[in-house]
One Martini backbone bead per residue (centre of mass of N, CA, C, O) as a GRO file, in nm:
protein
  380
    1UNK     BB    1  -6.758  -4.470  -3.863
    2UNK     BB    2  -6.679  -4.277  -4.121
    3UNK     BB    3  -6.448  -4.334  -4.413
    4UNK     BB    4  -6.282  -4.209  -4.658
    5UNK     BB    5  -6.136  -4.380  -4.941
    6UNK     BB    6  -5.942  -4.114  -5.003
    7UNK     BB    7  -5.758  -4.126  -4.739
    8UNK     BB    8  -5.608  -4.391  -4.730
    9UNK     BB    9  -5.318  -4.315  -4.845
   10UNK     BB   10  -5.240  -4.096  -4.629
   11UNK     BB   11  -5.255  -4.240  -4.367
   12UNK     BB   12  -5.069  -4.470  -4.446
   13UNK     BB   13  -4.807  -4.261  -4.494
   14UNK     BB   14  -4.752  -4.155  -4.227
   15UNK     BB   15  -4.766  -4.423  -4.044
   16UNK     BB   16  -4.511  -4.509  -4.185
   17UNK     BB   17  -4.330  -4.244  -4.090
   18UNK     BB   18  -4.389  -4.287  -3.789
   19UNK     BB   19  -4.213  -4.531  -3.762
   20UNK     BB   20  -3.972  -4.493  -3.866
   21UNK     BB   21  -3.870  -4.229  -3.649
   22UNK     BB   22  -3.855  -4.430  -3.437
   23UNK     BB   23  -3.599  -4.621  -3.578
   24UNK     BB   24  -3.458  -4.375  -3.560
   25UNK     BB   25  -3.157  -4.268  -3.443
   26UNK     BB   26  -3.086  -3.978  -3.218
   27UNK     BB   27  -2.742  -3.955  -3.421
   28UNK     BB   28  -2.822  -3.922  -3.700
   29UNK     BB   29  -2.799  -3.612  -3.802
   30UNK     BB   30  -2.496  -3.531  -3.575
   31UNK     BB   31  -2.286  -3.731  -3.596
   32UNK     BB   32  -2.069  -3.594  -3.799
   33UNK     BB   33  -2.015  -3.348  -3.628
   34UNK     BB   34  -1.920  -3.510  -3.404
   35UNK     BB   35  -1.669  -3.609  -3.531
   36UNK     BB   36  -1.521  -3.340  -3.627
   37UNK     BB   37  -1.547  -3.192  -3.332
   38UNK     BB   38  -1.325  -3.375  -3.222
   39UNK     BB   39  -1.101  -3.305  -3.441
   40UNK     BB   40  -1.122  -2.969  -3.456
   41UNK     BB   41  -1.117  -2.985  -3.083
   42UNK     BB   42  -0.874  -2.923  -2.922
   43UNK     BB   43  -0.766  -2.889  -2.637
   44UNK     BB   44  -0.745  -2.605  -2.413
   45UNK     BB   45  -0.637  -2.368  -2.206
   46UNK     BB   46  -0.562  -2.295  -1.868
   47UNK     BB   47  -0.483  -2.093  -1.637
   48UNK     BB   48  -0.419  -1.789  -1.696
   49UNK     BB   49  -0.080  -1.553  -1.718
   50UNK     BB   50   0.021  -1.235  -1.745
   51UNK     BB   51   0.384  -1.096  -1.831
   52UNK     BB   52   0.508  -0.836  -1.857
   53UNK     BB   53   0.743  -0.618  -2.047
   54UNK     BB   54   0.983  -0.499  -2.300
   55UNK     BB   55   0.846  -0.577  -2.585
   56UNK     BB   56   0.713  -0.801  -2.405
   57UNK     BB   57   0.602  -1.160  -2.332
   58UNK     BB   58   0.405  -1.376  -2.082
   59UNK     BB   59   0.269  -1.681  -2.089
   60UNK     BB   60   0.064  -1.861  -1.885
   61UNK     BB   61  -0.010  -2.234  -1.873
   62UNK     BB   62  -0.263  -2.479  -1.895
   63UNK     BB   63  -0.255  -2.765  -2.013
   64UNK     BB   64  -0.454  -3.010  -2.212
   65UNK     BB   65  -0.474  -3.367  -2.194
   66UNK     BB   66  -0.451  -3.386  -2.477
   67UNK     BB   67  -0.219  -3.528  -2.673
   68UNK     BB   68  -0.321  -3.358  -2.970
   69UNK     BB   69  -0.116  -3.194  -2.925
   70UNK     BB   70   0.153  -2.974  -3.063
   71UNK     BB   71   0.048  -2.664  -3.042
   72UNK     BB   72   0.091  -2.291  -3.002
   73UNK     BB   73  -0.109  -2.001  -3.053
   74UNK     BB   74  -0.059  -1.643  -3.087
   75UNK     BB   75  -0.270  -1.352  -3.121
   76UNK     BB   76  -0.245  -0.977  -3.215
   77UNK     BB   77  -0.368  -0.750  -3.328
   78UNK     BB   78  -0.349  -0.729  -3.628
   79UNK     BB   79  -0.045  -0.911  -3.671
   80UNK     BB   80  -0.002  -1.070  -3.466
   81UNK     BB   81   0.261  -1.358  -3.394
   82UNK     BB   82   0.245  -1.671  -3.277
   83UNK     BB   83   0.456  -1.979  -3.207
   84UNK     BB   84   0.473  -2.300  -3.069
   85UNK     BB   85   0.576  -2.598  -2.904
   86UNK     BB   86   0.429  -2.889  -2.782
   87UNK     BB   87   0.522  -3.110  -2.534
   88UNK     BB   88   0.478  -3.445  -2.426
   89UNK     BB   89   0.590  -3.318  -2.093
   90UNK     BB   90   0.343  -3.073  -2.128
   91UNK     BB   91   0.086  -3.217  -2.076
   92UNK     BB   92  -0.056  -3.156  -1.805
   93UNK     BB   93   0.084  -2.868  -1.774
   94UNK     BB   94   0.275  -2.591  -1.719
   95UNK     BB   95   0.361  -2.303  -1.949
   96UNK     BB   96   0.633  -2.077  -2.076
   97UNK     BB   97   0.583  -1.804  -2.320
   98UNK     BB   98   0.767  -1.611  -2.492
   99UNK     BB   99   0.721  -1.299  -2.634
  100UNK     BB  100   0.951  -1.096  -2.818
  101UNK     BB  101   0.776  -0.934  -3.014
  102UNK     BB  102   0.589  -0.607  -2.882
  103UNK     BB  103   0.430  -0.388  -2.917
  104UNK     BB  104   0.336  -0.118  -2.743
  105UNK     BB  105   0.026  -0.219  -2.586
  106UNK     BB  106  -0.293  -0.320  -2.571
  107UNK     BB  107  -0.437  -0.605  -2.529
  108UNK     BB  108  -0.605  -0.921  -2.714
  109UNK     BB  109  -0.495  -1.277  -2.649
  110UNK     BB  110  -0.508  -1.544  -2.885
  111UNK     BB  111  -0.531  -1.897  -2.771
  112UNK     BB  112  -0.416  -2.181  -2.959
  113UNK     BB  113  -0.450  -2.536  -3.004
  114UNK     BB  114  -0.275  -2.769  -3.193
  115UNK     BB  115  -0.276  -3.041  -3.437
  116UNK     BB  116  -0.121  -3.260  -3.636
  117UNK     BB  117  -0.394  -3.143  -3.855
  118UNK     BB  118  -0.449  -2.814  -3.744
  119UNK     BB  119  -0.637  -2.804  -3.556
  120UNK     BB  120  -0.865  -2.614  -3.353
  121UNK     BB  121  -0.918  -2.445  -3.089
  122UNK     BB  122  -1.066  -2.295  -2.857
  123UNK     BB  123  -1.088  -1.971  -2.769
  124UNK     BB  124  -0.830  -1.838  -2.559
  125UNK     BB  125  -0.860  -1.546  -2.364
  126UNK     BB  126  -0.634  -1.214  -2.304
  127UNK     BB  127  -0.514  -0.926  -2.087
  128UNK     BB  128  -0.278  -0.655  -2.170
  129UNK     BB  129   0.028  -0.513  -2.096
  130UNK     BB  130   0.278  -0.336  -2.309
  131UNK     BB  131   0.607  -0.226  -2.270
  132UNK     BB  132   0.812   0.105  -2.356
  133UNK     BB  133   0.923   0.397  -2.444
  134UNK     BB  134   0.688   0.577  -2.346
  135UNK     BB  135   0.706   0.473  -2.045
  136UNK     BB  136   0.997   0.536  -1.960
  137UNK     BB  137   0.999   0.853  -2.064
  138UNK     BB  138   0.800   0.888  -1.748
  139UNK     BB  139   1.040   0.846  -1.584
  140UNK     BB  140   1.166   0.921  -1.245
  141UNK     BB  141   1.450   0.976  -1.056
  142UNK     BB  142   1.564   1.009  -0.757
  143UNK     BB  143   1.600   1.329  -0.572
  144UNK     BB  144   1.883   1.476  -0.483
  145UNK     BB  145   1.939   1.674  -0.167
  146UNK     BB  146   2.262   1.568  -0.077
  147UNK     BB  147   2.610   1.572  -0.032
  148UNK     BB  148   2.841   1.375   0.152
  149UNK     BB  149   3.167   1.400   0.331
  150UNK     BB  150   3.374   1.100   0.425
  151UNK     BB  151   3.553   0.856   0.569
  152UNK     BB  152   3.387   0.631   0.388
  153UNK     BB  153   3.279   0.810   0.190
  154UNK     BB  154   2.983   0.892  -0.016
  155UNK     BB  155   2.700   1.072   0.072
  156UNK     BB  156   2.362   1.025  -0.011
  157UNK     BB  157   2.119   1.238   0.000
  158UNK     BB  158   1.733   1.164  -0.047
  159UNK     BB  159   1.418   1.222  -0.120
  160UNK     BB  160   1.177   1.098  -0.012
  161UNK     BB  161   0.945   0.874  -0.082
  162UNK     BB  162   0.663   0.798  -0.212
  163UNK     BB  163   0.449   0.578  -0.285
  164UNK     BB  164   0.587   0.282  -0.496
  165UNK     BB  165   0.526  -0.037  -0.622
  166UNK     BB  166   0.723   0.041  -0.909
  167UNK     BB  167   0.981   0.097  -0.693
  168UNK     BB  168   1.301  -0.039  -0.632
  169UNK     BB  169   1.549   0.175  -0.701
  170UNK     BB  170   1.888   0.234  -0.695
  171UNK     BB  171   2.206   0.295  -0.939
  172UNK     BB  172   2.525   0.341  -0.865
  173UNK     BB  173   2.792   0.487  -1.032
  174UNK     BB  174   3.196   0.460  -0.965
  175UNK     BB  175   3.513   0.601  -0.894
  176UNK     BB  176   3.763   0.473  -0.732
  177UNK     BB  177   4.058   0.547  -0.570
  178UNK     BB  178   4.153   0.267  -0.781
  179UNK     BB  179   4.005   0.298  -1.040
  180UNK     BB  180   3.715   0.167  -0.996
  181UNK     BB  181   3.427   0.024  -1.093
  182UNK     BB  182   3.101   0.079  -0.900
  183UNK     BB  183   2.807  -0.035  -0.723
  184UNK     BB  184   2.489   0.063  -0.591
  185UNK     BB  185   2.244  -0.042  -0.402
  186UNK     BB  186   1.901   0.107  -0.343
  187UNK     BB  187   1.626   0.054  -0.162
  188UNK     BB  188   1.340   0.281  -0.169
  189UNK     BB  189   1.335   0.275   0.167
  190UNK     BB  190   1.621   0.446   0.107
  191UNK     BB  191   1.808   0.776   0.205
  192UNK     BB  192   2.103   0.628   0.154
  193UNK     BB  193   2.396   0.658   0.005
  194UNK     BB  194   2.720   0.491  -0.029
  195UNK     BB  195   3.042   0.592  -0.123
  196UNK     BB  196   3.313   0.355  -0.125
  197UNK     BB  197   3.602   0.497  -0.204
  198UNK     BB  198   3.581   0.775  -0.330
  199UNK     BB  199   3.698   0.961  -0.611
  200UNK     BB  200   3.792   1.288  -0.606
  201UNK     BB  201   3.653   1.490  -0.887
  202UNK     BB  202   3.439   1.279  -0.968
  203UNK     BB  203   3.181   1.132  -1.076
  204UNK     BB  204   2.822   1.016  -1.099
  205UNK     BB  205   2.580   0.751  -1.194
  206UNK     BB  206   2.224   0.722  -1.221
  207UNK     BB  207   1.944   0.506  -1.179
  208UNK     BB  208   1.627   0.371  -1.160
  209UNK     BB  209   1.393   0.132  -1.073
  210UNK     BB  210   1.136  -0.034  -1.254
  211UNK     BB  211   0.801  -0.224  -1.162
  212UNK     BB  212   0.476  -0.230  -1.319
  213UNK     BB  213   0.464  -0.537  -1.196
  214UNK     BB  214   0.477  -0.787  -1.032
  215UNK     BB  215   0.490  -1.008  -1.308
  216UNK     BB  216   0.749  -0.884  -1.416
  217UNK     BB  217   1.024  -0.950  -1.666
  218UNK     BB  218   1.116  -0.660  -1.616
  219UNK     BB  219   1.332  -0.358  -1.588
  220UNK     BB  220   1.318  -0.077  -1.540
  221UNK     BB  221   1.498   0.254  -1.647
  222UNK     BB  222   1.559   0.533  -1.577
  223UNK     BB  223   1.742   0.798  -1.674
  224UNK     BB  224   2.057   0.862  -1.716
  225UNK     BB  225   2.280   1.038  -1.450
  226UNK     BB  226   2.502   1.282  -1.402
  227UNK     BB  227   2.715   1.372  -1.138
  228UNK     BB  228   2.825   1.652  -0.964
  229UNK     BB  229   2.882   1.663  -0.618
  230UNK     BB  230   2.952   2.012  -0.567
  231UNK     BB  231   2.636   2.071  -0.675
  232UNK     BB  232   2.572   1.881  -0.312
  233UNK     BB  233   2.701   1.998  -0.112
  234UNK     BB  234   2.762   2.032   0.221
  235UNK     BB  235   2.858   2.237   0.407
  236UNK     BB  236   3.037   2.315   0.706
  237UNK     BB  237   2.971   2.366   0.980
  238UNK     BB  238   3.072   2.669   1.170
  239UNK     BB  239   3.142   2.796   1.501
  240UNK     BB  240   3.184   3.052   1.691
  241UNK     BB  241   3.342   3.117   1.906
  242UNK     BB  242   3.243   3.290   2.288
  243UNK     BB  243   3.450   3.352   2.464
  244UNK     BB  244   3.521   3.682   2.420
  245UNK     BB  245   3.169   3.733   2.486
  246UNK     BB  246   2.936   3.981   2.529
  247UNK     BB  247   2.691   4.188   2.696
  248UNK     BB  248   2.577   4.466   2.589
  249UNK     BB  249   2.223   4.426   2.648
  250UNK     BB  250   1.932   4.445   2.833
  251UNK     BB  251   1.576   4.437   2.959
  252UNK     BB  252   1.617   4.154   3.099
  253UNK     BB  253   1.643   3.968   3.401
  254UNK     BB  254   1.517   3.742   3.660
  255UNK     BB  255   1.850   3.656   3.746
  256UNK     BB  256   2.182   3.663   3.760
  257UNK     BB  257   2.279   3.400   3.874
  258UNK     BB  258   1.988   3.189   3.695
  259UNK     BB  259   1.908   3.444   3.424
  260UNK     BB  260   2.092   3.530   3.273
  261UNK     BB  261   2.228   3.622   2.968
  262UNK     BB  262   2.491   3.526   2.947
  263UNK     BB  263   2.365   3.201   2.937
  264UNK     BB  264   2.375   3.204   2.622
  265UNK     BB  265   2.748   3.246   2.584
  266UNK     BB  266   2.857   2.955   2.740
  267UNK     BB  267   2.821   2.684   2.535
  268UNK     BB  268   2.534   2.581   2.660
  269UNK     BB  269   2.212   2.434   2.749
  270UNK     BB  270   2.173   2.402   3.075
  271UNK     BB  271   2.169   2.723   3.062
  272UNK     BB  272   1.944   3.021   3.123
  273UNK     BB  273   1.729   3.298   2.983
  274UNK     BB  274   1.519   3.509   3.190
  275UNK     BB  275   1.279   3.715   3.182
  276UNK     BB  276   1.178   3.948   3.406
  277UNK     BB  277   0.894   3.770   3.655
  278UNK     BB  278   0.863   3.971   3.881
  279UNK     BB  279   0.886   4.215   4.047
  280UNK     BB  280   0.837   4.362   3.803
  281UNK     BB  281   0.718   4.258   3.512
  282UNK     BB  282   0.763   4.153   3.207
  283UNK     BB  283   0.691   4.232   2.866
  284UNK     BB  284   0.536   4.179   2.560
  285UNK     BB  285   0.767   4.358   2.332
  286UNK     BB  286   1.015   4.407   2.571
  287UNK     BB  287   1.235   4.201   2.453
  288UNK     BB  288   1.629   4.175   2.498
  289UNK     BB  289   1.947   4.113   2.357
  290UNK     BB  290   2.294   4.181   2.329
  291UNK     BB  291   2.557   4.100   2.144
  292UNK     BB  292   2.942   4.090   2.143
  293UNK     BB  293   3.188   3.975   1.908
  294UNK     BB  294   3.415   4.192   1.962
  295UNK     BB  295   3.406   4.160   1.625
  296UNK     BB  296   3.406   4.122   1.307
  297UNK     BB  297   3.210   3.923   1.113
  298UNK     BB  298   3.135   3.636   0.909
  299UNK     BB  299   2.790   3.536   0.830
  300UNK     BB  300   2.535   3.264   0.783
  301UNK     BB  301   2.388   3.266   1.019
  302UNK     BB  302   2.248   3.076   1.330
  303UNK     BB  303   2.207   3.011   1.684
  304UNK     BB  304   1.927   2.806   1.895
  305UNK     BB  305   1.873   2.719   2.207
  306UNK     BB  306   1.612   2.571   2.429
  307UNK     BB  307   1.449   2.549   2.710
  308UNK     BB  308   1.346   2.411   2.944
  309UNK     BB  309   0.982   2.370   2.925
  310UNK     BB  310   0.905   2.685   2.984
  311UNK     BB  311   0.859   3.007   2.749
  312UNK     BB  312   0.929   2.974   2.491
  313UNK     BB  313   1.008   3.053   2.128
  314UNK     BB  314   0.907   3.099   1.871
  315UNK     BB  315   0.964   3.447   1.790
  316UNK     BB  316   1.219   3.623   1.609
  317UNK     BB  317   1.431   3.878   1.588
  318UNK     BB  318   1.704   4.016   1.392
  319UNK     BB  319   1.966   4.195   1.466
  320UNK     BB  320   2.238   4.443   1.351
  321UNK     BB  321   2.595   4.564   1.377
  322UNK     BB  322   2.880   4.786   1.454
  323UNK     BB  323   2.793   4.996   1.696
  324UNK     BB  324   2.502   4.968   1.851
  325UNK     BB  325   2.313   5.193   1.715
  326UNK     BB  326   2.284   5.063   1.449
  327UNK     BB  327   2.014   4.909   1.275
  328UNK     BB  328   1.948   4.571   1.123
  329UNK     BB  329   1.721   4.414   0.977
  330UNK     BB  330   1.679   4.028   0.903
  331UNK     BB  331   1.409   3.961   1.061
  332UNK     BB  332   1.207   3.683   1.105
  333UNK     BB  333   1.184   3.382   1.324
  334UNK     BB  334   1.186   3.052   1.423
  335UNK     BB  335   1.078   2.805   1.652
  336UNK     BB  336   1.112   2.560   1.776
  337UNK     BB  337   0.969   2.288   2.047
  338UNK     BB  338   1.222   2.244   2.187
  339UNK     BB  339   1.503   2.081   2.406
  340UNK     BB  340   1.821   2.178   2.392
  341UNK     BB  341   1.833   2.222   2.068
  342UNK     BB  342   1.975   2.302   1.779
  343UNK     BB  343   1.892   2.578   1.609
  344UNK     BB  344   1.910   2.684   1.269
  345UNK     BB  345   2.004   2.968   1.073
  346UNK     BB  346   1.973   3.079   0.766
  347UNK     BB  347   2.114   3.243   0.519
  348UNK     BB  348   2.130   3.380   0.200
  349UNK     BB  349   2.378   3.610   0.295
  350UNK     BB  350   2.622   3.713   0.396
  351UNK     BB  351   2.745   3.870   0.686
  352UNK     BB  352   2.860   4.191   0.867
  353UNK     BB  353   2.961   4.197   1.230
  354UNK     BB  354   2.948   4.258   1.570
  355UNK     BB  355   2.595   4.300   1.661
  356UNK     BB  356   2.363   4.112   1.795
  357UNK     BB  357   1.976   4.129   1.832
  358UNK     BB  358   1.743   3.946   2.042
  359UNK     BB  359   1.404   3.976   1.947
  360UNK     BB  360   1.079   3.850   2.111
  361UNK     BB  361   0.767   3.826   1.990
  362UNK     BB  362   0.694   3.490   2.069
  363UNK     BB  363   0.541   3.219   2.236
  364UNK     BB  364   0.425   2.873   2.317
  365UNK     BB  365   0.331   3.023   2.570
  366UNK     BB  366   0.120   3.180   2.841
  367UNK     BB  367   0.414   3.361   2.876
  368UNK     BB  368   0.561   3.675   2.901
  369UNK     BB  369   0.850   3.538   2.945
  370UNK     BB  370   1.126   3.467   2.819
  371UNK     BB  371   1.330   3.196   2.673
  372UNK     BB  372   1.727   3.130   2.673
  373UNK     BB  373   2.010   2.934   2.611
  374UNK     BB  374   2.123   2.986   2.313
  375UNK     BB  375   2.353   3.144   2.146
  376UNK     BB  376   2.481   3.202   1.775
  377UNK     BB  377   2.743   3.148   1.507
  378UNK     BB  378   2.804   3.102   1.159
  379UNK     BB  379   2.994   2.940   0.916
  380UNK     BB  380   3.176   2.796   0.561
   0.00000   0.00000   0.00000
């Protein structure tokens, strides 16, 4: 082979190119980075756990193993800024820093810890949400039934919660009979507060209780409410007498003596009127039964027990009247499908009569006759 001798100087340039880089070590070029970068990133940390608050919040971490830690840092949104110190029997375990002031708002949370020389770790990123103001004022307390008078003190009784698992309870606060104020916590669970030795004539203040997040380290509360318990009174039923009540009136009976009309007005709901149901048979819609409360009285409302078994009222009309003659319908009215159990019907306004007429529209079974146990009349 022919080489031009003109070659000879570049050739043996190379060659000797090619040996010096086989003889530089292989963390030549990129040696002081490795040394900086050790130097500039302490150990980060590890297995973050975020915990809303109020206006502030906790980030809970596990420290690095480097001993070179010695403080960290998180920053967030615009201008967010907290530090702490790490103390050298925090490095490797976990750590709770409790941040004091945080505008209310979505964050993503910065993460750095620092060595004695300032260098900053690699970046360790968390996402959290801070409540505070705008959170509260869409809180709502749970809300008051009505309030019952006892011998044991003032009973509230609250409206069921559906699921709510950011509801804690209810905190209402009164005044005793001696004098002192006390406190008394409904776990969300309960539809009933009492509230013992209540002072008569005095209000009381309630508020709801919310945690936001099972891991909140704050408690949010409802809008205080002052109530007057007056204005959730539930009036005590009474019953009128049917001592001296007789049958003014009546369709049919199916026996006298086991299916009277009478045994509406006997005071049980052991025994019950049922509509005659032998030859001939008595139909729908021609049942009624009148009865004569004796005197006019003031009346709130209704009472019906059903009998047991077959034959139940779904549906009747009351009327009344003060001569037996001239009737006012109140309307129709429902019956539950319950056995002997007393069911009140409540008017919206008090009323004045004599004699009240009970008209069977519907029954709950296909049985043409109806039956029913007791009939009567109640005051507030």
């Amino acid at each position: 082979m022919k080489i031009n001798q003109t070659n000879i100087p570049v050739l043996l340039a190379a060659l000797v190119g090619m040996l010096l880089a086989q003889c530089t070590p292989i963390d030549y070029h990129f040696r002081d980075y490795l040394d900086n970068a050790e130097k500039a990133y302490p150990g980060r940390v590890d297995s973050m756990l975020f915990m809303p608050g109020n206006n502030r919040a906790a980030i809970r971490a596990l420290i690095s193993t480097d001993p070179r830690v010695e403080r960290m840092r998180i920053t967030w949104g615009q201008d967010g800024y907290y530090e702490t110190d790490i103390a050298p029997e925090d490095i490797a375990g976990y750590k709770q820093i409790v941040i004091p002031e945080i505008a209310e708002g979505i964050y993503t949370f910065d993460i750095r810890t620092i060595d004695r020389e300032g260098n900053q770790s690699i970046r360790a990123e968390l996402f959290g949400r801070v409540y505070g103001a705008e959170y509260v004022a869409n809180l709502n307390n749970r809300i008051i039934d009505n309030v019952r008078e006892s011998e044991d003190g003032l009973i509230i009784n609250w409206f069921p919660e559906s699921v709510d698992s950011t509801l804690l309870g209810t905190v209402v606060s009164y005044q005793t009979s001696a004098g002192d104020t006390e406190e008394v916590f409904t776990a969300a669970t309960l539809n009933q507060t009492l509230l013992p030795r209540f002072s008569g004539g005095t209000t009381f203040d309630f508020n709801t209780l919310f945690k936001p997040d099972s891991l909140a380290i704050d408690t949010f509360f409802a809008v205080r409410q002052t109530i007057d318990p007056a204005d959730y009174l539930v009036a005590e039923r009474t019953l009128y007498a049917s001592d001296n009540w007789s049958v003014a009136g009546l369709s049919s009976e199916n026996n006298s003596d086991r299916h009277a009309a009478a045994n509406l007005i006997d005071g049980t709901s052991e025994t019950f009127w049922i509509a005659r149901f032998s030859d001939p048979a008595t139909d729908y819609p021609d049942h009624w039964v009148t009865i004569d409360m004796a005197e006019v009285l003031s009346v709130d409302g209704f009472l019906f027990a059903q009998k047991n078994g077959d034959r139940k009222v779904k549906e009747l009309e009351i009327l009344i009247s003060d001569d037996n003659e001239t009737w006012e319908s109140l309307g129709l009215f429902g019956l539950a499908n319950t056995d002997r159990e007393y069911q009140y019907i409540e008017l919206e306004n008090r009323v004045s009569f004599r004699y009240f007429k009970i008209v069977p529209t519907a029954g709950h079974d296909s049985q043409r006759q109806p039956g029913l146990a007791e009939a009567g009349t109640f005051y507030y």
